[in-house]
N, C-alpha and C positions, 0 to 999 in steps of 0.2 A: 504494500500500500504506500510505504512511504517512496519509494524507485517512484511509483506511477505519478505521486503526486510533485517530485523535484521535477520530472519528466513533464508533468504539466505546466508549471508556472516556467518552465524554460522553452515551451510552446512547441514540444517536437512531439505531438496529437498522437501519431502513429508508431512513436513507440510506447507510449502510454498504452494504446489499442494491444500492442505485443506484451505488454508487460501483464496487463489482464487476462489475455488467455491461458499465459502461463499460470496465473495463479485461479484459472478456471482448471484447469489440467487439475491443479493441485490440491484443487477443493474434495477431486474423487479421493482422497485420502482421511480426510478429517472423518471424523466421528458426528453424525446429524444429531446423535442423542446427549453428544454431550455441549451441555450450556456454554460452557466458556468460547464454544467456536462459534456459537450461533452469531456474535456481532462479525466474524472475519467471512464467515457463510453467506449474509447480510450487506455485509459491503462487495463483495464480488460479485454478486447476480445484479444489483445494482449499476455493479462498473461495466459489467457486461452491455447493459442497454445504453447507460449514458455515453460510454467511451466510442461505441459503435455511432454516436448521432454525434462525438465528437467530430469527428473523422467525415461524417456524410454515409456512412455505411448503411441507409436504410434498409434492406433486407437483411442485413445482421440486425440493426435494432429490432425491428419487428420482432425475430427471430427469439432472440433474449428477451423481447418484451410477452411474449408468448409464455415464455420460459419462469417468469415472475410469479406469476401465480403457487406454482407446485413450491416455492421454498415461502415465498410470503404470505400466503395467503388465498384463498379466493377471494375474502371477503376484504381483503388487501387495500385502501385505500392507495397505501402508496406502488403497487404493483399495478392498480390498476391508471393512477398517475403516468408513472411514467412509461408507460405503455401509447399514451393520449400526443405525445409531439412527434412520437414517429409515424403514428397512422396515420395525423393532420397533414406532416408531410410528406409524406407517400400518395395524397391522396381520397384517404380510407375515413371521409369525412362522419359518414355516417356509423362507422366503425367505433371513430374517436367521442360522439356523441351517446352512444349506446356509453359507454363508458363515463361522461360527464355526474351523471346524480352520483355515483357511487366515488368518485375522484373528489367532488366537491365536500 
């Protein structure tokens, strides 16, 4: 987290975008049942969808934005947030509206 985030205030997006996957790779390791990993679980599914709209990467976003529900929630506001600017800009207007009440 910390790499991705020097990585970002030094504005080079697409290794930020590399540095995410790797620690998406590395997430298939952590333990889901155990509490302590839940915030580092939490911020990579996350960094998945933002890091992907960093970049322009809509079909990754989407893709990760898809992806949000199964770790955060259904009932997820914020899964179902940030799911909302990749649809918008894809497009998927009405997509991103079915999703409004429960975002707001």
């Amino acid at each position: 987290d910390a790499v991705g985030l020097a990585l970002h205030r030094a504005g080079r997006f697409r290794d930020v975008l590399a540095v995410t996957e790797e620690r998406t790779v590395l997430m298939s390791t952590m333990d889901r049942d155990e509490p302590a990993a839940a915030a580092e679980i939490t911020d990579i599914v996350v960094s998945e969808c933002t890091d992907a709209l960093l970049v322009g990467d809509l079909p990754a976003a989407l893709a990760a934005g898809r992806r949000l529900p199964e770790t955060l929630g259904r009932g997820s506001y914020m899964a179902t947030g940030l799911q909302v600017p990749a649809l918008v800009l894809s497009g998927h207007l009405g997509a991103a509206l079915d999703h409004a009440d429960r975002m707001w």
